[in-house]
C-alpha positions in Angstrom: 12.9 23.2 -95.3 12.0 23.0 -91.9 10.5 26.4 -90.6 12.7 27.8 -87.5 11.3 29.3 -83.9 10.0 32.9 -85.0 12.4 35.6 -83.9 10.5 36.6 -80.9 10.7 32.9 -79.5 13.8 31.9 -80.1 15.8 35.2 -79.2 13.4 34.8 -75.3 15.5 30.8 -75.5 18.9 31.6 -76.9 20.0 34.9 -75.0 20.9 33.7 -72.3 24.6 33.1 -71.7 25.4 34.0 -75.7 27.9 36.3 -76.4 27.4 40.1 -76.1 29.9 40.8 -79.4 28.5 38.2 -81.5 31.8 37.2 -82.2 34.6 34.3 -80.5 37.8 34.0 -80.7 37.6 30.4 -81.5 34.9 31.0 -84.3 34.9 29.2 -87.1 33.1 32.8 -88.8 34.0 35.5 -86.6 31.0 38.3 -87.7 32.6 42.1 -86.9 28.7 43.2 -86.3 27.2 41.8 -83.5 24.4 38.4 -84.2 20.7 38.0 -83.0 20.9 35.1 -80.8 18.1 33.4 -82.7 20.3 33.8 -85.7 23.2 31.6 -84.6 21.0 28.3 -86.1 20.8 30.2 -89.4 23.9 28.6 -91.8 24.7 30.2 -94.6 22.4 29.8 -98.0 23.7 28.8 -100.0 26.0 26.3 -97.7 29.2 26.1 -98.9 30.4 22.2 -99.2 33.0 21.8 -96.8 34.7 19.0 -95.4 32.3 17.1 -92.5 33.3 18.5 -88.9 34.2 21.9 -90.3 33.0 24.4 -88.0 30.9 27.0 -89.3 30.7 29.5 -86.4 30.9 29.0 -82.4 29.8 31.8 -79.4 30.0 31.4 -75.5 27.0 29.6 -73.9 26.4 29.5 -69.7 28.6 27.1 -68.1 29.1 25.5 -64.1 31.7 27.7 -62.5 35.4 26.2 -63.7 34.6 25.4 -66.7 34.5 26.5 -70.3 31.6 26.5 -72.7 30.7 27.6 -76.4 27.4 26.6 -78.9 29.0 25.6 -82.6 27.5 25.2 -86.0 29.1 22.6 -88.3 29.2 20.7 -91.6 27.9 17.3 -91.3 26.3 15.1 -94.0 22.7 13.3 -94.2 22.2 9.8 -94.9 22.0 10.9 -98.7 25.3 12.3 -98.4 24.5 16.1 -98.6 26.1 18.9 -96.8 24.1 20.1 -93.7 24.7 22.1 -90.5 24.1 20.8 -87.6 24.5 22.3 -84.0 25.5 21.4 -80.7 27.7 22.5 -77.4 31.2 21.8 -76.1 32.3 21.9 -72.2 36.0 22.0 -71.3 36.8 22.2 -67.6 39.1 25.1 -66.7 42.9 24.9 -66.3 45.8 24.2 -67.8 45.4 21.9 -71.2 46.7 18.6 -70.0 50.2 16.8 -72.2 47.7 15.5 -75.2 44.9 17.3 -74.6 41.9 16.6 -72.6 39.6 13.5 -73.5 36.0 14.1 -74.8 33.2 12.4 -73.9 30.7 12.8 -77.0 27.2 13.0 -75.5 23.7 11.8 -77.1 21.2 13.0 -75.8 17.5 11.3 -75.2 14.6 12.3 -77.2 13.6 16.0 -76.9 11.2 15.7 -79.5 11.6 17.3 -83.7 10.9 20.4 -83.7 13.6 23.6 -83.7 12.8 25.0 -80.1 13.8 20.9 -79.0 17.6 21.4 -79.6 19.5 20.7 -76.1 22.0 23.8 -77.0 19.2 26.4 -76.9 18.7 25.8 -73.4 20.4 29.2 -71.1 21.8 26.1 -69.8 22.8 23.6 -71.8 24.7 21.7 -69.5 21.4 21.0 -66.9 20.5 18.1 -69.7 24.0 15.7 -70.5 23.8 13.4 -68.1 26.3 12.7 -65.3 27.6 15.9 -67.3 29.4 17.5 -64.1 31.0 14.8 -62.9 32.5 14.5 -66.5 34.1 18.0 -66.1 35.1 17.4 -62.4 37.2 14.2 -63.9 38.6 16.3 -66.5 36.6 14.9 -69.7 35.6 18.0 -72.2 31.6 17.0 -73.4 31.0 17.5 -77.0 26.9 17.3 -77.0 25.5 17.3 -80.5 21.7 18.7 -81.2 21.4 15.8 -84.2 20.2 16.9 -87.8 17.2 19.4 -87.9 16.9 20.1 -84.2 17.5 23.8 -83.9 18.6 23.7 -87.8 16.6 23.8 -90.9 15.7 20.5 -92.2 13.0 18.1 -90.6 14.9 15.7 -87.8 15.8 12.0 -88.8 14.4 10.8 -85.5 16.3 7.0 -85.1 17.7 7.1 -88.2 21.0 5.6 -87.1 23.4 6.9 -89.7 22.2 10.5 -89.6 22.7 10.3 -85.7 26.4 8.7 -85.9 27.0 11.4 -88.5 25.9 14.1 -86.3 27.6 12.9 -83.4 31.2 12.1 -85.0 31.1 15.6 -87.1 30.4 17.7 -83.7 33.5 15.4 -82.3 35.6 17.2 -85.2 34.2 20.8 -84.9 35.1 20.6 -81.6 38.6 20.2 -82.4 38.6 23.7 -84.2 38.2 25.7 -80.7 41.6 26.1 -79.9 41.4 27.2 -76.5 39.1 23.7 -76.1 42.6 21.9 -75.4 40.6 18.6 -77.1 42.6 15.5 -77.3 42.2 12.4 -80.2 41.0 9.9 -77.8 37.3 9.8 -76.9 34.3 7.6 -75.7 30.7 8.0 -76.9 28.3 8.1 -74.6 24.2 8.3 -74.7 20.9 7.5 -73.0 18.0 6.2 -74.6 17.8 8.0 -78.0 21.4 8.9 -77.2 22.3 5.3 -76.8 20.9 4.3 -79.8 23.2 7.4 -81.4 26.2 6.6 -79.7 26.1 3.0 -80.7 25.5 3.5 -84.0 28.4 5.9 -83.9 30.3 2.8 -82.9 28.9 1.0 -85.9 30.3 3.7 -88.7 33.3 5.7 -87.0 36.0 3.8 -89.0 34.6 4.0 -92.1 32.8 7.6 -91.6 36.0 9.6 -89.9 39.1 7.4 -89.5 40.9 10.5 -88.1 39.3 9.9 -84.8 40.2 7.8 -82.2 37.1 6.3 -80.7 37.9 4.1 -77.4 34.6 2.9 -76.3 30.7 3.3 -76.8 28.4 3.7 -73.2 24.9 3.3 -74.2 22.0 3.8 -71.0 18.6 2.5 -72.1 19.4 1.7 -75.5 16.5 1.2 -78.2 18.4 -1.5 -79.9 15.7 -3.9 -81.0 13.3 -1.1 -82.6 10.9 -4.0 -84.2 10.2 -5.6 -80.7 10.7 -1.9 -79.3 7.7 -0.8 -81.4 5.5 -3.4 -80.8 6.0 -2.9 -77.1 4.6 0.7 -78.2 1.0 -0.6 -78.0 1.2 -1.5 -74.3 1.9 2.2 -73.3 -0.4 4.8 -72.8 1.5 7.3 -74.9 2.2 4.7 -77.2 0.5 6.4 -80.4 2.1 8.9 -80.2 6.1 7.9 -80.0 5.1 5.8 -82.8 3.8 9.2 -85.1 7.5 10.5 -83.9 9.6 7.0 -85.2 7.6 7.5 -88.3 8.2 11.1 -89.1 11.8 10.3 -88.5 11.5 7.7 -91.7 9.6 10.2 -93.2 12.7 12.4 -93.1 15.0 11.0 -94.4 13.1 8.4 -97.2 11.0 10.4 -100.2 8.6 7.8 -100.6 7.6 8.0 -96.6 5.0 10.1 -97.2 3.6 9.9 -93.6 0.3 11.8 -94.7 -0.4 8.7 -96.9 -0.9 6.3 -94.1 -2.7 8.3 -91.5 -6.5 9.5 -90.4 -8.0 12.7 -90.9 -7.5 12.7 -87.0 -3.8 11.9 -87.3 -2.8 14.2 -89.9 -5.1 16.7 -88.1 -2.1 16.3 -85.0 0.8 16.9 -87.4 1.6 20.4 -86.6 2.8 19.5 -82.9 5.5 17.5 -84.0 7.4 21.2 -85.3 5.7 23.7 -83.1 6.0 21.2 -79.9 8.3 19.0 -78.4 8.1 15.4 -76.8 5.8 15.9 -74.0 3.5 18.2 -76.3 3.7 14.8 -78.7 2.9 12.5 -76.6 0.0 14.5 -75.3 -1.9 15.4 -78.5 -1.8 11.4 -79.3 -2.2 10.3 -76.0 -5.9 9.5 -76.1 -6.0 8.3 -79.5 -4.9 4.2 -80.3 -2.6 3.3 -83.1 -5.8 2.1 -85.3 -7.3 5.6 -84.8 -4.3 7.5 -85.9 -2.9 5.4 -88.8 -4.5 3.7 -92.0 -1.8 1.6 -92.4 0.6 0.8 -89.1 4.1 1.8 -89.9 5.6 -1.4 -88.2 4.4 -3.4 -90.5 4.1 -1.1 -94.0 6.9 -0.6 -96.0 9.3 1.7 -96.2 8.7 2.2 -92.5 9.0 -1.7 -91.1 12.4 -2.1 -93.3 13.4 1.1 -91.5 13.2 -0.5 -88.7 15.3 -3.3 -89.1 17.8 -1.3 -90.6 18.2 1.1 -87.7 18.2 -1.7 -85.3 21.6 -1.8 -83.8 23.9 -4.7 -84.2 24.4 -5.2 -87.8 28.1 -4.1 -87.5 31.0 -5.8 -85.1 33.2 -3.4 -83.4 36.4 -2.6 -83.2 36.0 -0.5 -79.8 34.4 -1.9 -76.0 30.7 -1.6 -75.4 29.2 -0.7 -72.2 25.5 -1.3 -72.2 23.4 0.2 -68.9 19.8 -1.5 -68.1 17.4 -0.4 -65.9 15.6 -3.9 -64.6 12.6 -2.0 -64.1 12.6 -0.2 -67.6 8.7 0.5 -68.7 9.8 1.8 -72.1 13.0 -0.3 -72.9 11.7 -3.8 -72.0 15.1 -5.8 -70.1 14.6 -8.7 -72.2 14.5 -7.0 -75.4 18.3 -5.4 -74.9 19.1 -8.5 -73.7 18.6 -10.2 -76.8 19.8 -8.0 -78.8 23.2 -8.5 -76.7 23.5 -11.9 -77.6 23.5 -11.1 -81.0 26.2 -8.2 -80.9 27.7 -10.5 -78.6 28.1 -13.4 -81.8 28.9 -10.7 -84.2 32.4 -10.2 -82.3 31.7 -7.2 -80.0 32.9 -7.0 -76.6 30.1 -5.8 -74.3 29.9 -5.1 -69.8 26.2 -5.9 -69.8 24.7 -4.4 -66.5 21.4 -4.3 -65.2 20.4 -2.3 -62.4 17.2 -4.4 -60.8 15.7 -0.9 -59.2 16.3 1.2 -61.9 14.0 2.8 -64.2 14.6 4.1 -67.5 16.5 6.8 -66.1 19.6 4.5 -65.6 22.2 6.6 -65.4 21.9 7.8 -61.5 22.2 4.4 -60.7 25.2 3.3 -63.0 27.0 6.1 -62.6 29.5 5.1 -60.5 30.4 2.0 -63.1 30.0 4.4 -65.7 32.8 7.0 -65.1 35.3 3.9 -63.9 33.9 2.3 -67.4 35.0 5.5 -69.2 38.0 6.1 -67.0 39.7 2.5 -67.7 39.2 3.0 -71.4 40.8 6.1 -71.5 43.8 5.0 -69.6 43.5 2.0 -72.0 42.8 -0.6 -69.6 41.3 -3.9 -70.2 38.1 -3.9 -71.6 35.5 -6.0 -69.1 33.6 -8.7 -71.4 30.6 -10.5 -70.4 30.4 -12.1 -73.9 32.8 -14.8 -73.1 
């Protein structure tokens, strides 16, 4: 099991903006004593096996003026099928529940990193990292923004393993359900950048086989990793490279037994291991940032199984499906090459799915500033149910 923050550190990063009682009226576990911020991450042991989107316990975190906001703990499942918790946070503007309920936007977020302290919902304000996250509320969307498996939680972090991020991001879309004074409708659109992308689509991929009881009415993916082969190979042309690729193979390790990641790295690699708990991304990148791929590894994980059939399966595209796709490109994307997404289109595009494909010529792989004018009309249109744009014809 994955250690968690020491008390000390995480109580200094989860404080702010929790709730003075310990306790919620929309709790899932309403504790009469009053909790130790840090604790909140804690699930019961043993965890009782309940249903996947159960909520386990919720509290009050900081939210913009006019809106609503609460951290929750909830079932999901791994990709092995056990019971897990798995946090995240929910933002509902303020008002009057509309007839229905309010749509959700389920946000993904980009990579933070593995370790504990890299969870979005420890922030004292969560909402300063879900993109285009205000202008969501100011439309009336509620945000549902899951943490993933094993970030804040015990249990290492699945890093791109595309069924334990669809998992994490449908289950919080259930929780989220249980706050009644949430007002959350059925309908909702997931919606991610980079890492978040590749979570949201992938959400896409399982959400009528994994939980049928939700009505999922479009996928908006911003600098998706959707061709991780190429993606990885492309790895070698950036200076920190190295080490994104230790992270992509840690988050194999995770989730396959016979991963061992130890058994295909130097002395100077495995000597690095201990940043990927007690850092986060930028601490990553910097401890393998001087070292090439042939200096860290043994064996290169793109190319040694278990890890290169990883790859393939967690590239996106395997599935049709059944709900719109908007895909967001920045033309000038150092880390998600243009013509890798764009062949990965195509071939969504002959599996049946309908796709708006737009690149943004200036944009970086922060997309999202750019697009975001599409991107709430996008979301807008498929909540009213309006035709779906398709440049796949």
């Amino acid at each position: 099991m994955k250690r968690l923050m020491s008390v000390a550190a995480a109580g200094a990063i989860l404080l702010t903006g929790c709730s003075a009682s310990g306790t919620d009226p929309d709790a899932g576990e309403a504790s009469p004593h009053p909790r130790p911020a840090w604790a909140f991450y804690r699930p019961p042991l043993p965890l009782p096996r309940r249903a996947p989107g159960t909520l386990i316990r919720s509290e009050p975190v900081a939210a913009p003026t006019g809106t609503r906001g609460w951290r929750i703990l909830y079932h999901s499942r791994d990709t092995a099928g056990r019971d897990i918790a798995v946090s995240g946070a929910v933002f509902v503007p303020a008002g009057t529940r509309p007839p229905g309920g309010r749509p959700v936007v389920a946000w993904a977020h980009g990579t933070t990193g593995l370790g504990d302290s890299c969870a979005p919902s420890t922030d004292p304000e969560p909402i300063g990292g879900i993109e285009d996250g205000r202008a969501l509320l100011a439309a009336g969307d509620a945000i549902v923004a899951t943490d993933y498996e094993g970030l804040g939680t015990p249990g290492p972090h699945p890093y791109l393993a595309g069924t334990s991020e669809a998992h994490s991001v449908l289950d919080a879309v259930r929780a989220a359900a249980h706050l009644p004074s949430a007002g959350l409708g059925r309908s909702f659109v997931a919606f991610g950048h980079s890492q978040g992308a590749h979570a949201a689509l992938f959400a896409g991929e399982v959400a009528s086989s994994y939980a049928p009881g939700l009505r999922l009415v479009g996928v908006a993916a911003a600098s998706p990793p959707i061709g991780l082969p190429a993606l990885t190979r492309h790895l070698t042309d950036l200076d920190y490279g190295t080490g994104r690729l230790v992270e992509v193979a840690a988050g194999y390790s995770a989730v396959d037994p016979s991963a061992r990641l130890e058994s295909i790295m130097t002395a100077a690699g495995r000597a690095r291991l201990g940043v990927l708990e007690a850092g986060c991304d930028d601490q990553v990148l910097k401890a393998y940032s001087k070292l090439s791929a042939d200096k860290v590894f043994t064996r290169d994980p793109r190319t040694t199984p278990p890890w290169s059939i990883d790859l393939v399966v967690d590239s996106v595209g395997a599935l049709p499906r059944a709900v719109p796709v908007l895909i967001l490109q920045g033309g000038r994307d150092p880390i998600i090459p243009p013509g890798v997404t764009k062949t990965v289109v195509r071939r969504m595009c002959g599996r049946g799915s309908v796709i708006a494909y737009r690149v943004y010529p200036h944009a970086h792989h922060n997309v999202v500033p750019s697009a975001a004018s599409d991107l709430n009309a996008w979301i807008r249109a498929r909540f009213h149910s309006d035709p779906a744009p398709d440049d796949c014809r």
